[in-house]
N, C-alpha and C positions, 0 to 999 in steps of 0.2 A: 271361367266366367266370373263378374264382379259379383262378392257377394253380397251387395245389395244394390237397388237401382232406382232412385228419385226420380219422377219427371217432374219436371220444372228447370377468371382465371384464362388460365392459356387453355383455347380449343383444344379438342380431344378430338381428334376424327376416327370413326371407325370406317380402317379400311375391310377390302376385303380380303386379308387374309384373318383378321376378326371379325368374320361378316360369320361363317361357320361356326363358330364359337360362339356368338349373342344369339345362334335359332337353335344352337345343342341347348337339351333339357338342364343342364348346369348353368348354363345363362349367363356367365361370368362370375357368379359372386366372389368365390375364393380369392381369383385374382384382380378384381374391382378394389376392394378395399376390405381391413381389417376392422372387424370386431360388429361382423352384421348381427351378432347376437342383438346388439342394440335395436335392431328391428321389431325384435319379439313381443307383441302386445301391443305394438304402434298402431293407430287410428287414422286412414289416407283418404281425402277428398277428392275425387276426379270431377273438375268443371266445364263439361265440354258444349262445343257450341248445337249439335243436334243428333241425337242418335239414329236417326233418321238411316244418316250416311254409312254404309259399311267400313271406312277406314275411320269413322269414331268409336265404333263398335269393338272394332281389334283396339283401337288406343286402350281403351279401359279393357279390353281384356289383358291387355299385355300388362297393366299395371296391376290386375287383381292377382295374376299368376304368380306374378312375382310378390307381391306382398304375403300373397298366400304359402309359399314357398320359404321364407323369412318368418312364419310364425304373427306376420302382421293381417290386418285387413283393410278393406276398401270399400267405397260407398260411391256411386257415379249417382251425379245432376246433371238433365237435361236442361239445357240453357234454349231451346227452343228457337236459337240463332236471337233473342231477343236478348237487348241489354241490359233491361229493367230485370226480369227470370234470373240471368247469369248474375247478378249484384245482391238478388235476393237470393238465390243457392248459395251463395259466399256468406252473408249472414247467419244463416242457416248453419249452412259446417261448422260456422266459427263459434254457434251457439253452443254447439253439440260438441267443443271443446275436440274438435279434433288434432293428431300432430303436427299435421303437414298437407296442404291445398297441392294438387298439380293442374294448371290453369290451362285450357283451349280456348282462349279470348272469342268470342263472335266476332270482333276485329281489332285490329291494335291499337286504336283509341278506346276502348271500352275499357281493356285492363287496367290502366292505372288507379282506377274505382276500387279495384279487387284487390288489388296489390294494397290500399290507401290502411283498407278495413282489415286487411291481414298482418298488416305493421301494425296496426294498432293493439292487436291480441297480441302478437310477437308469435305469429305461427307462419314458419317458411314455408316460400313458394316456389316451385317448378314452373315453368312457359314449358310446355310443349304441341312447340307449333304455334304459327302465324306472327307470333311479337309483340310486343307493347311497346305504345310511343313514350313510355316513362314510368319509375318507379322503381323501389327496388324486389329484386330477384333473387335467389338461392342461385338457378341455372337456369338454361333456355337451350330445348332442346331441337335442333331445327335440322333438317337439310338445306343444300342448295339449289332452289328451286331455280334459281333464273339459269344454273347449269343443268341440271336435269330438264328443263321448257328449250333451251336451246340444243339440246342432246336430240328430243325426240322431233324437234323442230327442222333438223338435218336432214332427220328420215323423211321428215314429209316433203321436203323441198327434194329432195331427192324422187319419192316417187312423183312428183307431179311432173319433173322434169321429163324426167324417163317416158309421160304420156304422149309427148309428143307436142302437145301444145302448144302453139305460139306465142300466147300469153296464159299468165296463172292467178286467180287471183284465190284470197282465205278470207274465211272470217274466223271469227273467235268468239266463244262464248266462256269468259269470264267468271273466275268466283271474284267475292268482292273486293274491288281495287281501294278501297277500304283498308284492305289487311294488307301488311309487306308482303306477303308471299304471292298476294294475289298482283301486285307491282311486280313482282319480279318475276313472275311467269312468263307474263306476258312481255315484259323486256325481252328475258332470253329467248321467247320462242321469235319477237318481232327481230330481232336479230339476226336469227338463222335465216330469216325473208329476206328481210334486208339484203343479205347476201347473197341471197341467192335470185337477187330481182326480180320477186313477189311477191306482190301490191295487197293490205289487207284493202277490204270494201265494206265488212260491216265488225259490229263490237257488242254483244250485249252481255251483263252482268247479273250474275243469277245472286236472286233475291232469297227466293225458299230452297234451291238446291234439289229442286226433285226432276225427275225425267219427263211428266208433264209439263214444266215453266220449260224447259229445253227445248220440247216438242217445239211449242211454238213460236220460239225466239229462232230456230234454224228453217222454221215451216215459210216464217218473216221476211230471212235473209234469204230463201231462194225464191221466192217470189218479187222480190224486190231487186235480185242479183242473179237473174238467169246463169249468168255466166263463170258465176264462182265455180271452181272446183276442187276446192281445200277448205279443209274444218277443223281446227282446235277446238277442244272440249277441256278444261282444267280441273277435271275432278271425274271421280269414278261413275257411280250409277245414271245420271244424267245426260253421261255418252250414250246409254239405252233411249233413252228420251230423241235427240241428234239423230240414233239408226232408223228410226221410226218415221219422223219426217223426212229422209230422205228416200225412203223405200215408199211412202207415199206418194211422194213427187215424182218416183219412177226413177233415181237419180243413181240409185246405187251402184251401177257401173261406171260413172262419171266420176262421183264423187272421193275424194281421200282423205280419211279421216284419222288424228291423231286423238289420243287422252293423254291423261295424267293419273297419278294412280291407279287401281286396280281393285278387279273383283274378278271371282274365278272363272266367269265365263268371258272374260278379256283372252285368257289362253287357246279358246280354239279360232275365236276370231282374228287375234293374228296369226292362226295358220292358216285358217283359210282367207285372209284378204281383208273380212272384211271391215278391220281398221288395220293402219298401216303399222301401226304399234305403240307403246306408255311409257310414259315417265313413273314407274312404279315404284312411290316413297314405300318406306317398310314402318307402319304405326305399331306393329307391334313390337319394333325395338324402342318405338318413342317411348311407347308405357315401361317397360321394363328399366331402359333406361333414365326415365323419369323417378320411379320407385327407389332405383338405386341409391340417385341424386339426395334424393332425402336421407335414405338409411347410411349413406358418407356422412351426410351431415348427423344425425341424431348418434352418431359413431365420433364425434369428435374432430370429423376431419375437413378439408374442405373440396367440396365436388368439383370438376371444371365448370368457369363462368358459362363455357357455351359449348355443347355438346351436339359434333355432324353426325345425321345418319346420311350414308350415299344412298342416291338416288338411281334405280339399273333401270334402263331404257334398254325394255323388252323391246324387241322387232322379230319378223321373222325368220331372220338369219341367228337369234341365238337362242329362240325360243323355247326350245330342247332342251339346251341347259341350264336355264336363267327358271324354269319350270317350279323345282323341287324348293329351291330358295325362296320365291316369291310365295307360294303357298303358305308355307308357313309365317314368313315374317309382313308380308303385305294383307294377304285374307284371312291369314288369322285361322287356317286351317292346322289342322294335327297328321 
């Protein structure tokens, strides 16, 4: 857990034969880089957009783990998903002389503010997660969202197809198109539609991120869209918000519903059906791997510019095995 908590180059990809290796208790460091002594006493900012969310929750735990682990420590601000909060959390660390900021932008135009006032001190920055449309950076740790939205996007074309239907139509409910990641979800997943000649009909973009704004933005679309029978949800807990109106509406045999990331009761629901399965990013190799990022750097050396975590697209055909990985590196579980 963080121990404290505010509210207010050439890619590197980790495949997956180092996917085992970043959720072993060892975590990389020996073979990450030399001379993580330099860690030891170092002072780490986490600025993320809401802790609201359980996959920010693991971010900064994955970051406190590991700095804790190195002899360093960490401190998380809630940015409240507000941009004025996240600008004044950045003042803040920067006051309190920290060594090193790890950024979750509220969106990727907000960061270059963060980045402006963190150049100024001369204290590097990690992105992990969502992007910034300028400034400069230490590293930026990201997966490939528009491949992991197209991944899970397959499966849902898939099962709609399989329903028999004559026609199919989806909606989507959006985190903010705002941020790159939140562009390029929905690219990928509109892709795998595309492909598979299924028409979206409605679009709404979440604002607060909770499973009550969900509720009623899918309560919206099936009232307004009798006939939809596919749903993307782009983020974890607000797919619970999505099951809820559709189990109102009486739809839940009808309906097929995809996520994106994950929380641990995503595992029985794709076994039993009722979503067809996730794009489940792994946040807590972000943090770990973010922590790293700096302690290369305050090590002398220089981190990769841009750092992949893969994205695994649980379904129910690998759900067995994809299980024991995902707990720990996606929920954050032990």
């Amino acid at each position: 857990m963080t121990d404290d908590i505010i509210i207010r180059a050439k890619p590197r990809l980790i495949t997956r034969r180092t996917l085992g290796k970043l959720a072993a208790p060892t975590v990389f460091a020996a073979a990450m880089a030399p001379g993580l002594a330099f860690a030891k006493g170092k002072r780490l900012a986490y600025i993320t957009p809401g802790l609201d969310l359980p996959y920010w929750r693991t971010l900064s735990n994955g970051i406190a783990d590991e700095a804790k682990k190195h002899g360093a420590s960490s401190v998380t601000y809630d940015s409240h998903n507000s941009a004025q909060t996240q600008l004044t959390n950045a003042q803040d660390a920067i006051a309190k002389n920290v060594d090193g900021i790890i950024l979750s932008p509220t969106d990727t135009s907000t960061a270059p503010s963060v980045l402006a006032a963190a150049a100024r001190a001369r204290i590097p920055v990690v992105i992990a997660d969502i992007g910034t449309s300028g400034g400069e950076y230490l590293s930026f740790v990201i997966s490939d969202n528009r491949k992991g939205a197209y991944g899970i996007g397959k499966v849902l074309a898939a099962e709609l197809k399989a329903s028999g239907r004559k026609h199919n139509t989806v909606g989507l409910v959006t985190i903010s198109l705002a941020r790159q990641n939140g562009k390029d979800r929905t690219a990928g997943f509109m892709q795998a539609m595309d492909e598979a000649g299924i028409k979206r009909v409605a679009l709404s973009q979440m604002q607060t991120y909770t499973a009550d704004e969900t509720f009623k933005f899918v309560q919206d679309m099936l009232t307004a869209h009798p006939e939809m029978d596919g749903l993307f949800v782009e983020t974890d807990e607000p797919t619970i918000g999505a099951l809820r109106a559709i189990r109102a509406a009486h739809r839940q045999k009808t309906m097929k519903v995809a996520a994106f990331d994950g929380i641990p009761e995503f595992i029985k629901m794709i076994e039993d059906g009722t979503i067809v399965g996730s794009g489940m990013q792994q946040p807590y190799l972000f943090g770990t791997e973010s922590a790293n990022a700096l302690f290369q750097h305050f090590a002398g050396t220089t981190p990769p510019k841009r750092i992949e975590i893969p994205i695994i697209v649980v379904d129910k055909s690998n759900v067995a095995k994809e299980a024991p990985i995902v707990r720990k590196t996606t929920f954050g579980l032990s």
